[in-house]
Structures are given as C-alpha cells and as structure tokens.
C-alpha positions in Angstrom: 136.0 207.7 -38.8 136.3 209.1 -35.4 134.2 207.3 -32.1 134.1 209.9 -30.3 132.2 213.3 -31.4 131.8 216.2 -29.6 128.3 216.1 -29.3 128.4 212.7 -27.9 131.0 213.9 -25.0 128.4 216.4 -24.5 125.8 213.8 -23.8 128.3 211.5 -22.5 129.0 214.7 -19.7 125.4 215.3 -19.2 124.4 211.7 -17.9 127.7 211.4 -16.0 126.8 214.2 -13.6 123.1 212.4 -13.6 124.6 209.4 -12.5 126.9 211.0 -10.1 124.0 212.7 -8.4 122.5 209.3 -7.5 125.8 208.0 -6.5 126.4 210.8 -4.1 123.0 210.2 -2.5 123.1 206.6 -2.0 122.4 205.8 1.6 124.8 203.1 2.1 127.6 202.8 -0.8 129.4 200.4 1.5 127.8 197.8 0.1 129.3 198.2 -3.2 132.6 196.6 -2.0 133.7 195.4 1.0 137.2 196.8 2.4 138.9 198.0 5.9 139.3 201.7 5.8 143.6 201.7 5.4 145.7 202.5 8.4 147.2 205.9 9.0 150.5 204.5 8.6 149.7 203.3 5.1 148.8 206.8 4.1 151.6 208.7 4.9 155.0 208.1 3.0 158.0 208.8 5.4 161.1 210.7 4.2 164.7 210.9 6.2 167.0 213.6 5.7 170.1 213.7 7.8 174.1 214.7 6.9 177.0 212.7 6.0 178.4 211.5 9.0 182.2 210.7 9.3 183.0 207.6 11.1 183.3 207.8 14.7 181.4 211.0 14.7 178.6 211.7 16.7 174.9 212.2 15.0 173.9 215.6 15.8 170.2 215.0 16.5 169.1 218.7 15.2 170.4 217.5 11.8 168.1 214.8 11.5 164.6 216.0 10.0 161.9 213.5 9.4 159.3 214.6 7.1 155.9 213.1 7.0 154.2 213.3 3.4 150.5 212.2 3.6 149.7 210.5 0.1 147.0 212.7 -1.8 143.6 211.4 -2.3 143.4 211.1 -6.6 142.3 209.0 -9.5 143.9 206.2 -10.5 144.8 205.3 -14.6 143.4 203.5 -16.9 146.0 200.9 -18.2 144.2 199.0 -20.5 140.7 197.7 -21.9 140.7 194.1 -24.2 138.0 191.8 -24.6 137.3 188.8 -22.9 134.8 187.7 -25.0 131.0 187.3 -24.0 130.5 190.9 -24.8 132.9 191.7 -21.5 135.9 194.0 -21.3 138.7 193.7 -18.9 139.6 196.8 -17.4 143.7 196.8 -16.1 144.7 199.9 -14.4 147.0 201.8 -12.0 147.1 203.5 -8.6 150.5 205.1 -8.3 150.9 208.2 -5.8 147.7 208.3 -4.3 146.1 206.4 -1.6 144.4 203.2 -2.0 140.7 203.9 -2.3 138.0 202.2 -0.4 136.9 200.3 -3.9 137.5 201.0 -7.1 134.0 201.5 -9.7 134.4 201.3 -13.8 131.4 201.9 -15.9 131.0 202.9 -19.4 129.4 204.6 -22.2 127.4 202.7 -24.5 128.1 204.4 -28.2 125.0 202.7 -30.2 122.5 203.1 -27.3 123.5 206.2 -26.4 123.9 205.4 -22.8 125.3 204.2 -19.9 126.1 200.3 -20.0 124.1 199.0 -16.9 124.4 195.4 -16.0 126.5 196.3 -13.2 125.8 196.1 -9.5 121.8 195.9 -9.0 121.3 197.0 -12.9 123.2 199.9 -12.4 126.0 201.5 -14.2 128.5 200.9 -11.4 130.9 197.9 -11.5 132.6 197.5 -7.8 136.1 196.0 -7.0 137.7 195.8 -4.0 140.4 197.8 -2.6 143.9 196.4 -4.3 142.4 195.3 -7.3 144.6 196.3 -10.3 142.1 194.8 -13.1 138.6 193.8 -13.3 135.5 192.6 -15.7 132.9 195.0 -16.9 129.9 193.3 -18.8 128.6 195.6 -21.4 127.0 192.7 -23.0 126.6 193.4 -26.7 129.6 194.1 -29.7 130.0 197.9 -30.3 131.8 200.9 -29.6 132.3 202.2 -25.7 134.1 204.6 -24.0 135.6 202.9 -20.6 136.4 204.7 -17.0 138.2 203.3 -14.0 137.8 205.1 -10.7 138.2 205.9 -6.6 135.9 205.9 -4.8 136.6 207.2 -1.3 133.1 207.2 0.3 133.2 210.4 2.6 136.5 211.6 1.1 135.6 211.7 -2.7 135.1 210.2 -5.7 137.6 210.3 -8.3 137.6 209.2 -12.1 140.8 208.4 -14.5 141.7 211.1 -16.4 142.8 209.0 -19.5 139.1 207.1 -20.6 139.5 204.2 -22.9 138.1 203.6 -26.2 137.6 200.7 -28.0 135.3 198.3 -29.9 133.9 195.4 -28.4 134.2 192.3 -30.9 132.1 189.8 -29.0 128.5 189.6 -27.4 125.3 189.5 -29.8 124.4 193.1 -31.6 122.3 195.8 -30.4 118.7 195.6 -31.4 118.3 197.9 -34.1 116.8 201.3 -32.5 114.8 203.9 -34.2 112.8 201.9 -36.9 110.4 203.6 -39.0 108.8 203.7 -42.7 109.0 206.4 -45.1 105.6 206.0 -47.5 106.4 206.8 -51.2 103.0 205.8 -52.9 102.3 203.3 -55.4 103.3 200.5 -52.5 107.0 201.5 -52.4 108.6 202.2 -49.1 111.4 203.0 -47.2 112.3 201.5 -44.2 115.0 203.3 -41.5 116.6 202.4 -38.8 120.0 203.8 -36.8 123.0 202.0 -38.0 125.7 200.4 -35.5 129.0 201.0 -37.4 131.0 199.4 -34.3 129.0 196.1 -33.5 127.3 195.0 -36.6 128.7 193.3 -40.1 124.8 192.6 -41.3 121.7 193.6 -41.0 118.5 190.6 -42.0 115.3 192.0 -43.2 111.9 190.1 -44.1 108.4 190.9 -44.2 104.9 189.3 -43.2 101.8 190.3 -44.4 98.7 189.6 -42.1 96.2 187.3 -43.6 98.8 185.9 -45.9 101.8 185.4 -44.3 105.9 185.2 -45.0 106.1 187.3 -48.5 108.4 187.9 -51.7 109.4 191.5 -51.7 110.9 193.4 -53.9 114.4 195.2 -52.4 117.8 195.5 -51.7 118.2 192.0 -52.5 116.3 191.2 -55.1 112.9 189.5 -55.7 113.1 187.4 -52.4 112.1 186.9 -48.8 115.0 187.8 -47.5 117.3 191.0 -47.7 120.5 191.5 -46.2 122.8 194.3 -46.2 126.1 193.4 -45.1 129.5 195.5 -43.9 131.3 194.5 -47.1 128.3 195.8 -49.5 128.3 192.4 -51.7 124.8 191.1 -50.8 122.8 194.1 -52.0 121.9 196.5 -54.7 123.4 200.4 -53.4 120.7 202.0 -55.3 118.0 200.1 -52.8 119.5 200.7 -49.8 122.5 201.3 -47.6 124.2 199.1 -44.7 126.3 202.9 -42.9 122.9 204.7 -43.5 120.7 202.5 -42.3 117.9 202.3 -44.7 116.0 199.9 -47.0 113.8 200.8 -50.2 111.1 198.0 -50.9 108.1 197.4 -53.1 105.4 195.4 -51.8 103.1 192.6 -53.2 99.7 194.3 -52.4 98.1 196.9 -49.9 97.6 195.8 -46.7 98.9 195.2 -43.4 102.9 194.3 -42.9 105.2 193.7 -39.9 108.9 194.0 -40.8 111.6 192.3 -38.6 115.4 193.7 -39.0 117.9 191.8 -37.3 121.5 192.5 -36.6 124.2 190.0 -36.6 127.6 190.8 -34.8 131.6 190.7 -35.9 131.5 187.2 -34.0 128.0 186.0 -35.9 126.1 186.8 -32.7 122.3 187.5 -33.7 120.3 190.5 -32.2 117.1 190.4 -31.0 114.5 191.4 -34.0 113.2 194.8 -34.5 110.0 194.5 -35.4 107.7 197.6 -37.0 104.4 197.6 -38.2 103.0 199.2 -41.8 99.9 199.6 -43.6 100.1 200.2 -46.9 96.4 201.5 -48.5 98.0 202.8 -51.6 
C-alpha cells in the first residue's frame, strides 16, 4: 500500500502554493530566524588557472586567469527523517553547491488530516532554523504518515524547497482523533457507525455507547454482547462480518430507541490514546 496518491500530491500542491502566498506576504520574515546576511567573499568560490612553470622561470602574468564563480542561490537536500519520539521527526539534510540561506524552514504534510502539520512558529506550518543548521526538530505531534520538506529561504532572493521530500511514518505521539464520524440508520435499531480510518498512526480503535436517561449500555457489535468494542490492526478482537478496522466502520444493534452518544477512540503504535470522537444518534425505530 502506497502513501502517497496522486490525488493527495494534488491536494498536497494546492495548499502548498496557499501557504506560500502567505509566506511571500509576511511583513517581516526576519523574525523567523535570526542570522547575518553572509559576506560577499563567502559567496563566491575562487578558481586559479595558471601554466607549469619550470624552475627558475619567470611567471608570465597574462597566463595567470583568476575566475570568480558566484555560488548559485538553490535548495538544499533532504538527508534524512527518523523519529525522536514525542510525535517529533528529526529532519538532517544538506547544503552542497549553493549558498548558505538566510534560515532554513521544514514543514510537512499531514496524511490522516489532510493538511499541513502546524505547531510550528506562531501555529503555523513553518519550522525556522538558523543559517548552518544541518538538522533540526519538526513537531507533528500525533503517530501517522507525513510527507517531510527541508528548505532556503533567502528573504528577498527566493525561497527554495528540496527536491527529494521525505516519507515516512511517525511511530510515536498519541493518534489522530478520528475524523468524519457518522451513522448509517438500518431500521429495526441496527446501525452503522463510520468514521475515516488512519492506516499509518493507529493499531485500535475503542467504541462504547451511552444512552441518555440510562446511561453506559450493552450493545450488541463487533465485539460481542458488551460495553466495549474494539477493532484492532491485527483483526483478532472482532467479528469481520460486524465491522472493519482499514474501513472504518462498525455495525451495532441497540437496546431500545432513544437517544445515544457514541465515543471512538484511537490508540497509537506506542499505546498513545486519542482524544474521543464523540457523535450523537436518535434511534425512533
């Protein structure tokens, strides 16, 4: 199973040039990271030429050519991404054959939410180092798949990003809330309920029901006759005819009609718990 789709590098494009658009029109990106702007004589890359001289000869100064080769403005590479635990990557990269930028800025696309991750400098998707940094921490904050960029960022002279992205799955950090819950009504109190599956981040998903008036309640599911249901990565802990962990659904018979709230949680690689989902459900027939 592949991470990266082509629709996804089409949204993954889209919000890039979004977020570029802001960057471009921030009034003072100097606050990002502070660095000197690099002497002229680090940006130029001096070359002598001159012919082999015989001892006791004389150097003819019209065969000595000095050539000055300014260093190109450019991206730098991506080395590396691990994890560091804590739900934050460490980014190592390199700079070699262009000039030293005036800070370097990863960020990177969140696979599950479909997003930018942005707990970076003020909320924002930008993580800032400093001019000669060769590695750096980017806090993505929850276990899942990512795509990772390092880049330059020249202020006035350009902004350029690597042209080899990284990615990888994030082991550590708690799981996503599960996104995009809703109930499917089949009648005689049966339902389904849905929700978008993280392949990347979760190994188990927690499921139990309250009824109002009545309270915690025995339902009849994936698992069982029981208060909780759990559908795990493995599929050991549920009945596959009730329900699916990669699908992200649920099938459940309830005690009565009436009102229910449902709370899903997620629990990650590293047995990090999720906040709950929580969805609400009448049931009249």
């Amino acid at each position: 199973m592949k991470l990266a789709r082509r629709t996804e590098w089409v949204a993954v494009a889209t919000a890039l040039a979004a977020a570029l658009w802001l960057l471009a029109v921030t009034a003072d990106r100097s606050t990002l990271a502070s660095s000197a702007e690099p002497e002229n004589s680090s940006d130029l890359s001096l070359a002598f030429f001159s012919p082999a001289e015989t001892p006791g000869e004389s150097l003819d100064p019209a065969a000595l050519h000095t050539i000055f080769v300014e260093t190109p403005y450019g991206p730098p590479s991506l080395a590396s991404v691990s994890d560091n635990g804590g739900g934050v990557a460490n980014l190592v990269w390199t700079n070699t054959g262009v000039k030293e930028p005036m800070q370097f800025l990863g960020f990177s696309w969140d696979i599950y939410s479909r997003g930018w991750a942005s707990r970076g400098l003020n909320n924002s998707m930008w993580y800032p180092y400093p001019a000669g940094a060769r590695s750096g921490l980017l806090d993505v904050g929850f276990s899942g798949g990512y795509h990772f960029w390092i880049s330059n960022d020249y202020f006035a002279n350009g902004w350029y990003p690597c042209n080899n992205p990284a990615t990888t799955i994030i082991y550590s950090g708690a799981s996503h809330t599960p996104a995009d819950v809703w109930f499917e009504q089949l009648g005689n109190r049966r339902i389904i309920l849905h929700w978008r599956p993280d392949w990347y981040g979760t190994w188990l998903y927690e499921i139990i029901a309250y009824k109002v008036g009545t309270g915690w309640v025995v339902i009849n599911g994936p698992g069982g006759h029981q208060y909780w249901h759990f559908l795990d990565y493995g599929g050991a802990a549920y009945n596959h005819a009730e329900g699916s962990f990669w699908d992200g659904w649920a099938r459940f018979t309830m005690p009565s009609k009436g009102d229910y709230w449902f709370f899903l949680g997620a629990v990650s690689w590293l047995n990090v718990p999720s906040e709950w989902a929580v969805g609400y459900l009448h049931i009249s027939s």
